[in-house]
N, C-alpha and C positions, 0 to 999 in steps of 0.2 A: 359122974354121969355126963357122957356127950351128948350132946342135944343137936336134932337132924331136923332137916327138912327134906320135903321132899315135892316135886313138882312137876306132877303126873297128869295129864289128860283122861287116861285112858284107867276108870275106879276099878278094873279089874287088873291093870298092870299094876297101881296103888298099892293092892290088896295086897299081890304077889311081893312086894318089896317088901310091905310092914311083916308079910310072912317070915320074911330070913331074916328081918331084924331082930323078930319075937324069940329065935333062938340064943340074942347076946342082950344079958339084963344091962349092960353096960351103957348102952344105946337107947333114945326114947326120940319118938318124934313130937315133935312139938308143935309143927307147923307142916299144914296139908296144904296145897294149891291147885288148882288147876290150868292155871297159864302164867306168863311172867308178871303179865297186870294183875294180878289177884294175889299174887306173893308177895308185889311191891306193895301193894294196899295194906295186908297183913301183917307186913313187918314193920309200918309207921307205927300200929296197936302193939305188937309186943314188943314188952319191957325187955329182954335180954335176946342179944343177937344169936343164934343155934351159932354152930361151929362149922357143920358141914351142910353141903346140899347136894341132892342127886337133881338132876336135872335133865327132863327130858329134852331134848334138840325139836322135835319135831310137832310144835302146839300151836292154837289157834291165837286169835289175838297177838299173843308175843311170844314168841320160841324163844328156846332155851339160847341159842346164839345171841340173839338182841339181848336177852336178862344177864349172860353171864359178861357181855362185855359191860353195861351198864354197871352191875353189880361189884365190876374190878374198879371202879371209880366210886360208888359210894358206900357200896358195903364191903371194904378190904379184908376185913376177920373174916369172912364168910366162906369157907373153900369150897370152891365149885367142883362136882364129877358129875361129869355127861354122862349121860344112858342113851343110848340106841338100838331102836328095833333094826334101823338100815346098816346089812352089813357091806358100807363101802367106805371108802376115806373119804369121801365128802364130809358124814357125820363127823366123822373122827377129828380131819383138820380144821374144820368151821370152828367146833367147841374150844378143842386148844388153841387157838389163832387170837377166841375172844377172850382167853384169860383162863382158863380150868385147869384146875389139880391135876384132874385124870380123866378117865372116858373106862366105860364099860359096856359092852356090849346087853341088850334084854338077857339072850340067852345063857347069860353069865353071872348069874347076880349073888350066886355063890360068894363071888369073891369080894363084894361089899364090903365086909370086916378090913378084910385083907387090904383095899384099897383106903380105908380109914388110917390104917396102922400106920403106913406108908405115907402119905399125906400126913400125920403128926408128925411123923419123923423127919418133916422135909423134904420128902421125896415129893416126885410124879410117880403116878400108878397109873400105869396103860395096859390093858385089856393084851397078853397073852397074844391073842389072835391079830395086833396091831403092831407086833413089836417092829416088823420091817419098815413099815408106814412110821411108824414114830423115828425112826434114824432117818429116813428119808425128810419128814416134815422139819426135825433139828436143824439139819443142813439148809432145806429153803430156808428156813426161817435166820439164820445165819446171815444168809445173801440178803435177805431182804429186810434186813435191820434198818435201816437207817430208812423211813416214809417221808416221805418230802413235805417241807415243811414252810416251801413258797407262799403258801394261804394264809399262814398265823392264825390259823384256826386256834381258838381256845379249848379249854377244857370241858367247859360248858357251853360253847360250841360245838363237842365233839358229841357231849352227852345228849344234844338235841338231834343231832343227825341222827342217832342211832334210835334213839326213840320214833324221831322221825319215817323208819325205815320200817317200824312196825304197823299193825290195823287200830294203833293208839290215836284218838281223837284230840286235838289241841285242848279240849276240857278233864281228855284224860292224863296227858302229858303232865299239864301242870299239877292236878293231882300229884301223879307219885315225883315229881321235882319240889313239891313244896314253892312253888311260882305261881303268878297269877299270870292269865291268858295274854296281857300284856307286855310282860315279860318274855314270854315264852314268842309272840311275835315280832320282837324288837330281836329274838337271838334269829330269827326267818332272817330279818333285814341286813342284820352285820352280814348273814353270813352272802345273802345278794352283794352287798358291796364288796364283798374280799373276790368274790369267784363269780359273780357277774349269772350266778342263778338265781332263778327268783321264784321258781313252782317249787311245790313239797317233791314231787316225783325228780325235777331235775335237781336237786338238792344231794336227792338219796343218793341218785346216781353217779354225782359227783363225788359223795364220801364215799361209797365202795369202791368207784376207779382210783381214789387217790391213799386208801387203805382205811379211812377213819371211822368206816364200816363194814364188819364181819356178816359174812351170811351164808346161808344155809342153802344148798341146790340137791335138790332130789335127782 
């Protein structure tokens, strides 16, 4: 039995995905969400980590972009595959940029199993309708291998920006980090010292110009 997640906004797109699930007994969800904060909360409470996750790009609170790059740092088992209602590369290359298996389109969700199988096997699973975008984003991604790395930003520096960059409250941060509030703004101060920002806003803005945050543009 593979065990899923799944983390949807919208209880009627929810519905529709546990629909195509309900055709392969193989498959069971374990874990429903409605934004990335509420998935992180969820998964401190259960005991065994699911396997896979679908995950919406475009949520309140914390979208799928901020949860899946987070999630390539603390939950590595977990294989992320984007879902998107937006059919552009925006959705597309945000989600893989921040770490995901694959990406699938809403109007696509047929192919759910199919991207499961694929992802056990090792693969990436890209969405049919992506596949030119996906050889084009290989290649940037190629060139832009090497993010600079003048800051000596940490890991847990990295993973603050990015939390940072969501509607997550420094009481909610520390939450799903398992840190206390003072922790969490002692990681604010290193990161003033290394890069000479000191607001949350010029922060964020700083890890997204300099790559150590992913995001999502409509």
């Amino acid at each position: 039995m593979t065990e899923l997640i799944i983390v949807e906004d919208s209880p009627e797109m929810m519905n529709s995905i546990e629909n195509v699930l309900k055709e392969y007994p193989e498959y069971m969800v374990t874990i429903r969400a409605c934004n990335g904060y509420d998935l992180l909360l969820k998964l401190q409470k259960h005991k065994h980590t699911p396997t896979f996750a679908f995950v919406d790009i475009c949520m309140p609170k914390m979208d799928g972009v901020s949860l899946t790059q987070f999630m390539a740092g603390r939950y590595k088992n977990i294989n992320v595959i984007g879902i998107s209602a937006f059919n552009n590369i925006g959705a597309f290359s945000a989600i893989m940029e921040a770490g995901a298996k694959g990406f699938i389109y809403k109007s696509n969700l047929t192919l759910i199993s199919e991207a499961i199988q694929k992802v056990l096997q090792g693969e990436i699973f890209i969405d049919p309708e992506v596949k030119e975008e996906w050889e084009n984003f290989k290649e940037k991604r190629r060139i832009n291998k090497n993010t600079t790395q003048q800051y000596k930003i940490t890991t847990k520096e990295t993973e603050h920006l990015i939390l940072l960059s969501t509607e997550l409250t420094i009481d909610e941060i520390a939450a799903v980090t398992y840190q206390s509030k003072n922790t969490i703004n002692q990681h604010q101060k290193d990161i003033k010292k290394k890069t000479g920002f000191a607001t949350r806003t010029s922060q964020v803005m700083f890890g997204i110009k300099q790559g150590f945050v992913k995001v999502f543009r409509v």
